[in-house]
C-alpha positions as semicolon CSV with decimal commas, in nm:
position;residue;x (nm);y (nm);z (nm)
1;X;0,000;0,000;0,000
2;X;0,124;0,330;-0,147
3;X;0,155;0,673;0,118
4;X;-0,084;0,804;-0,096
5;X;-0,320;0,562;-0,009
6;X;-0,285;0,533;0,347
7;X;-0,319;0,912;0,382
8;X;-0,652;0,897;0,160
9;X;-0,755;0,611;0,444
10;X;-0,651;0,799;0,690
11;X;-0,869;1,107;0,571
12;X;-1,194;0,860;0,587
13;X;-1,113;0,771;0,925
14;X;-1,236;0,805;1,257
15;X;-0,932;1,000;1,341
16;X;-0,886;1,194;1,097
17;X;-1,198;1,290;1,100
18;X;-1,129;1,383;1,464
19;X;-0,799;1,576;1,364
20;X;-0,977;1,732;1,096
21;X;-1,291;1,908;1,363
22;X;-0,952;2,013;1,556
23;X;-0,774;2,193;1,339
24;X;-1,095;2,334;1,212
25;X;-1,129;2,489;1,611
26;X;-0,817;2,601;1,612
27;X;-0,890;2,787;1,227
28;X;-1,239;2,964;1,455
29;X;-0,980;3,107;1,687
30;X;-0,827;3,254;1,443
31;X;-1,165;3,402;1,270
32;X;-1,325;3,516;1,622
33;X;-0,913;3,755;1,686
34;X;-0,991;3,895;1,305
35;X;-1,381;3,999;1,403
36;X;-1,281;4,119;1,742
37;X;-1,026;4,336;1,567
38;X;-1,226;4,450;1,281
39;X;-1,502;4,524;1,517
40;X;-1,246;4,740;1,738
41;X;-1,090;4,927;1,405
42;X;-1,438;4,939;1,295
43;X;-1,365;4,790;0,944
44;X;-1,677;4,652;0,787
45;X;-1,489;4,487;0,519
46;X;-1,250;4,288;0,742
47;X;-1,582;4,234;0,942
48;X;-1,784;4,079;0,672
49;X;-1,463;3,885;0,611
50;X;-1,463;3,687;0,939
51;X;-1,857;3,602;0,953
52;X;-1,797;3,487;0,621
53;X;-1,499;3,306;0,742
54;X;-1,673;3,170;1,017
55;X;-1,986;3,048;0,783
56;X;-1,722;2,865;0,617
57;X;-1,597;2,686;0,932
58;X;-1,947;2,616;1,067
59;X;-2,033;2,407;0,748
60;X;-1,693;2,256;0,729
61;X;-1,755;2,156;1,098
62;X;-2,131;2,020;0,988
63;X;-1,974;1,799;0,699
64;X;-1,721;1,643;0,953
65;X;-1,963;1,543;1,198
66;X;-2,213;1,415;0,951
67;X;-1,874;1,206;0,867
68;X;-1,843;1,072;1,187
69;X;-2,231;0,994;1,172
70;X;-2,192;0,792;0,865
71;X;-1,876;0,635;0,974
72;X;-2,085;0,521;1,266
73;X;-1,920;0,690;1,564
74;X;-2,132;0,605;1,862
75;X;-2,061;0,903;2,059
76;X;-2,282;1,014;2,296
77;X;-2,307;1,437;2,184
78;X;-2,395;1,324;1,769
79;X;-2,690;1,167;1,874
């Protein structure tokens, strides 16, 4: 088996599913530091920017747990 494909199996996986939510979090940080800021310099455009951002990370986040779901995770907080 190729590194290629493990890392494509490892993608589908339980864990990387995992790894992938958590690195998504730590991507929200980032997005809540730029909307506190813009809101502070009171830059609408930098603004819009972050809750766009931050639409972007929610649905990322949705897609990974519906993931999990399908890879039949049978933790307690999906349900």
């Amino acid at each position: 088996m190729s590194a290629l494909t493990k890392a494509k199996g490892f993608k589908k996986s339980k864990t990387g599913t995992y790894l992938s939510i958590g690195t998504t979090a730590f991507g929200a940080v980032s997005v809540l530091k730029q909307a506190k800021k813009a809101r502070y310099e009171h830059d609408t455009l930098r603004l819009i920017d972050a809750v766009v951002s931050a639409a972007a990370i929610a649905t990322g986040v949705a897609l990974l747990l519906r993931e999990l779901k399908r890879l039949g995770d049978d933790d307690v907080l999906l349900g």
